[in-house]
N, C-alpha and C positions, 0 to 999 in steps of 0.2 A: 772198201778197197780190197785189192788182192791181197792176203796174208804172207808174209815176209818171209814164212816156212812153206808156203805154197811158191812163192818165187825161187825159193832156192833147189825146191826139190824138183821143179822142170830146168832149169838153170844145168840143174847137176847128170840130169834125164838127157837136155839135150849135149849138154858136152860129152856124155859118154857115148852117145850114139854116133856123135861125129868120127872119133875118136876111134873106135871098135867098130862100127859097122860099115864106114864108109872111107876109113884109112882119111881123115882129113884132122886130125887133132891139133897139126902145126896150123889152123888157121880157127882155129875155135874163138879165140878172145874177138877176133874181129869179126866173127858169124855174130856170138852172142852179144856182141858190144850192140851190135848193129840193130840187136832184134827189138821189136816192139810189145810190149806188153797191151795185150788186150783183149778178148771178149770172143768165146767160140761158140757157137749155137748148134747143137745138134736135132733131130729131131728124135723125139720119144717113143710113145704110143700114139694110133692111131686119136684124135681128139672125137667127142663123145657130145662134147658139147654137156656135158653132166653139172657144168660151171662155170661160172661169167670171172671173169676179170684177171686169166691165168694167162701165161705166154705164149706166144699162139701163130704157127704159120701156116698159109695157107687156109683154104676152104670160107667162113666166115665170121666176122668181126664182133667184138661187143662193143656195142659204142654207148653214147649217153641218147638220151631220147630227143635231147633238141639238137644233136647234131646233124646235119644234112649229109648226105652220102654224098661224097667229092666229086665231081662232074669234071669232062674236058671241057675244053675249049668250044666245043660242037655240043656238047649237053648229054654228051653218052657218059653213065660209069663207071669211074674207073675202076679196075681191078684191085682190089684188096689181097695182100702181100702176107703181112704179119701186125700179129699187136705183141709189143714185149713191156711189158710190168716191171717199173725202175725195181720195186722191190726184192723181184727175181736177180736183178741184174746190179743192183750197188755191191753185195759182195766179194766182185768180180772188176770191179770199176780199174783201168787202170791208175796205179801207186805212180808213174811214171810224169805225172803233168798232162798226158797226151788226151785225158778226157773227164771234161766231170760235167756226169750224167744226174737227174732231179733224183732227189732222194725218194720220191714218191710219184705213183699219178702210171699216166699207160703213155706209151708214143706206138701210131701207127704209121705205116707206111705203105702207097698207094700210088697207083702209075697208069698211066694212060696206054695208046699205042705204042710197039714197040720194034721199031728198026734200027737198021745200020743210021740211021739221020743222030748229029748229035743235037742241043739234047734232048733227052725225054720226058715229057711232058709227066709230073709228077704231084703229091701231096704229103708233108710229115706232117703228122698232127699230133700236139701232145695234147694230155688231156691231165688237171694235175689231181683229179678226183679216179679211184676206181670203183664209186659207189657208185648205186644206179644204172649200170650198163645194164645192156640190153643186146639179145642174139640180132644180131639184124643181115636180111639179105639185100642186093640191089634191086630196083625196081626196073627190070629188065637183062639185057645179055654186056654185060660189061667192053670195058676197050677192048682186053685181047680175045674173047671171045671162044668159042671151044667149049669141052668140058670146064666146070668148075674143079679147082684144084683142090687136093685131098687136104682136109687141117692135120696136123701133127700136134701135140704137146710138144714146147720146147728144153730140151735139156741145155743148160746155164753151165758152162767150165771157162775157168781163167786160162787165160794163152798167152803161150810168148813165141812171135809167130816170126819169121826170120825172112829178112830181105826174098824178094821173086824174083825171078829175071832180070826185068830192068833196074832193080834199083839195089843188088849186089854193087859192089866194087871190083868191077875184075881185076883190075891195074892193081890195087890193093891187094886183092887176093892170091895172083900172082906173086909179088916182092914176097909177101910174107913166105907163100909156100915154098917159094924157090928158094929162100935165107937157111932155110933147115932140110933143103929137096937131101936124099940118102944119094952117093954117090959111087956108082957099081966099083967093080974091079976092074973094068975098061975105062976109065974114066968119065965116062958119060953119066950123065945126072938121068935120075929114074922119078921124072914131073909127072907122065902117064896125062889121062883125062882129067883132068882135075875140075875144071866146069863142068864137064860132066857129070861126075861124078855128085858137084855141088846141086845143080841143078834138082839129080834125083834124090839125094836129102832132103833139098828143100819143099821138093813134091810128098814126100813122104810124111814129112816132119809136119809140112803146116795142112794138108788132108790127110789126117791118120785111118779113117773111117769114112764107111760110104752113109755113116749117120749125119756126115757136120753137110748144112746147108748154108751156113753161114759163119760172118764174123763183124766184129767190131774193132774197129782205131788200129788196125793192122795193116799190112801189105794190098797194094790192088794188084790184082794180076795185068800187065801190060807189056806192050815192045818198047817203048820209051818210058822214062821216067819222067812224065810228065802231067802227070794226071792230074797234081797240082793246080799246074799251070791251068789247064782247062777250065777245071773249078773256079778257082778264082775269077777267073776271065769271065764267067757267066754269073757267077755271085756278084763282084762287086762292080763289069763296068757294063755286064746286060748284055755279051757280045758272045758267039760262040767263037770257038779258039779255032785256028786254022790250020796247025799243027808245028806252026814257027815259035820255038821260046823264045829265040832274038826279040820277034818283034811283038809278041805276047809279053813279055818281059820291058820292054821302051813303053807300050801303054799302059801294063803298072806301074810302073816308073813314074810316070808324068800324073797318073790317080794320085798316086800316094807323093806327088808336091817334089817329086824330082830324087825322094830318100829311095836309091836303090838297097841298101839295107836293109829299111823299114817292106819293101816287098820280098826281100828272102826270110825277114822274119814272117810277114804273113804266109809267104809260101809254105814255112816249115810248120807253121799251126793253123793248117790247113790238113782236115781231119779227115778220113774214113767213117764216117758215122756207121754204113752199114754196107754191106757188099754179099748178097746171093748169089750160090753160084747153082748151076741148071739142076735140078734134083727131079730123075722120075718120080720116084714115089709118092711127093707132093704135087707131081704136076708143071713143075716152072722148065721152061724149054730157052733160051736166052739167044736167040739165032744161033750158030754152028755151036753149042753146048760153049755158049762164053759164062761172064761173068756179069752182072747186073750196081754199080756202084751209087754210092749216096754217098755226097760230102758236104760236110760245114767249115764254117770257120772254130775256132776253137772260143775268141769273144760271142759268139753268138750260139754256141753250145753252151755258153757258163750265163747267157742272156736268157737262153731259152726259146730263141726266135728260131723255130723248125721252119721258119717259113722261108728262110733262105738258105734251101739247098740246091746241091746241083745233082742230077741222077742222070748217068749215063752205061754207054752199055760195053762192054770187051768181049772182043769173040775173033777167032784169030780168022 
C-alpha cells in the first residue's frame, strides 16, 4: 500500500500548489477531500527486451507458453497494450479501499478494433505466475494495425489524482469559494475565473509530465459523470448504455431486486482499473488524442475475475 508519509507529502504538495500557484486555497479541503488515491504509470526507458517479466507498455508481451494470443471475434490479433507486475505495483496499491490488486503474478491488457462505437472489444488477463514467460509476437498484423508500437519500461509512482471535469462539484465549489470570496472597496466580490482556473490545476496536477501514459483507480477523463454508469450497464446486465442515467439507473434498479441503494453502492465501487491516454512516443493514437478506459467492479477486482471488464474509449 501507499506509505502514509508518502500520502501526506502529496497531500501537503497538492494543497500548496492550490493555494500559491493558482489562488484557490479557500477550496482546498474539498479539492483534496475529493481526490482519489491511486497508481501513476509513467514511461521509463526505451524497453530492450534484456528481460521477461518486468512492467511493460507497448511494443511486445511476455506471456507464459501455453497461453494463446487473444483473438477477436473475427480471429484477428489483438493488439497488445501493457503487462504490469503486481509486484511493481503493490507498493503503490491504493490505502483508500478503492482497490486491491494480487499481491503477485502479471495482468495484461489487450484490445481489439478501435472506434468511436461503444464498447470495445477487449482482453485482461491475469496470470498469477511470472515464471516462465516468454518474448512473444502475434502471428500476424494485429486489430489496430500500423506500425507496431514502441515498448517503454514502466515507471510505478503513487497518486492522488483530483476530480476531472465532470466529476468536480461545481455547485460545491462555488458556495465554499464564495463563503471566503475577498471583497473590493466597491463592494463587489472579486470570484474572477474560478473553474477555470480549477480546471487548469487539475490539468496540471493530474498530467504533470509528458512521461505519465497512464493511471490506475483515479479519475476518467469525461463530459458527464457517468462512466460509471456505462460500465456497469455492460458488466452486469450485457447491454451497452445509451447515454440516459434515468433509465440506465431503473434497469439497475430492477438487476439489483428493486435496492436502489444497493446500485449507488455498486456504482461507487465501480473501478478504474486502468485508463491510457494517447502517448506518441509509444505509439497509442486514441481517435481525436482521447483517452482509452478499463473498468471493474471492485468484488470482482478482490475476485480476480479480469474477465469482466468494461473498456471503452473518451475522445472529445
Amino acid at each position: 500500500m501507499i506509505k502514509p508519509e508518502q500520502c501526506e507529502r502529496l497531500t501537503r504538495k497538492a494543497r500548496k500548489t492550490l493555494e500559491e500557484e493558482y489562488d484557490l486555497g479557500a477550496v482546498a479541503d474539498l479539492v483534496l477531500d475529493a481526490g482519489r488515491w491511486g497508481i501513476r504509470l509513467d514511461v521509463s526507458t526505451t524497453d530492450e527486451y534484456r528481460r521477461t517479466g518486468n512492467s511493460r507498455v507497448g511494443g511486445y508481451p511476455d506471456l507464459p507458453e501455453d497461453l494463446d494470443w487473444p483473438l477477436t471475434e473475427d480471429g484477428v490479433p489483438m493488439t497488445f497494450l501493457a503487462q504490469l507486475n503486481m509486484v511493481d505495483l503493490s507498493p503503490y496499491t491504493p490505502n483508500d479501499g478503492r482497490g486491491t490488486l494480487p499481491e503477485r503474478g502479471m495482468l495484461y491488457f489487450f484490445i481489439g478494433r478501435v472506434n468511436a462505437a461503444y464498447p470495445i472489444e477487449h482482453r485482461v488477463i491475469y496470470e498469477p505466475s511470472t515464471h516462465n514467460l516468454v518474448k512473444r509476437e502475434p502471428d500476424g498484423v494485429t486489430a489496430l494495425g500500423g506500425e507496431p508500437t514502441v515498448a517503454h519500461a514502466v515507471t510505478i509512482l503513487p497518486n492522488l489524482e483530483v476530480p476531472t471535469y465532470a466529476y468536480i462539484d461545481v455547485a460545491a465549489l462555488n458556495e465554499m469559494y464564495n463563503a471566503s470570496t475577498t471583497v473590493a472597496e466597491d463592494g463587489s466580490s472579486i470570484e474572477g475565473d474560478l473553474f477555470d482556473r480549477y480546471l487548469e490545476f487539475e490539468s496540471d496536477w493530474n498530467h504533470p509530465s509528458p512521461l505519465n501514459w497512464g493511471g490506475m483507480f483515479g479519475y476518467p477523463e469525461r463530459q458527464q459523470p457517468d462512466a460509471e454508469h456505462q460500465a456497469l450497464s455492460y458488466i452486469e446486465l450485457g447491454e451497452e448504455y445509451n447515454g440516459s442515467e434515468q433509465e440506465c439507473m431503473k434497469k439497475l434498479t430492477a438487476h439489483y431486486g428493486g435496492d436502489e441503494e444497493l446500485v449507488w453502492e455498486e456504482l461507487s465501487d465501480t473501478l478504474l482499473l486502468l485508463k491510457i491516454d494517447t502517448h506518441d512516443a509509444i505509439g497509442f493514437q486514441w481517435l481525436n488524442r482521447g483517452e482509452l478506459q478499463f473498468f471493474i467492479r471492485g468484488a470482482d477486482l478482490e475476485a480476480e475475475q479480469f474477465d469482466r471488464t468494461c473498456c471503452s474509449i473518451y475522445s472529445n
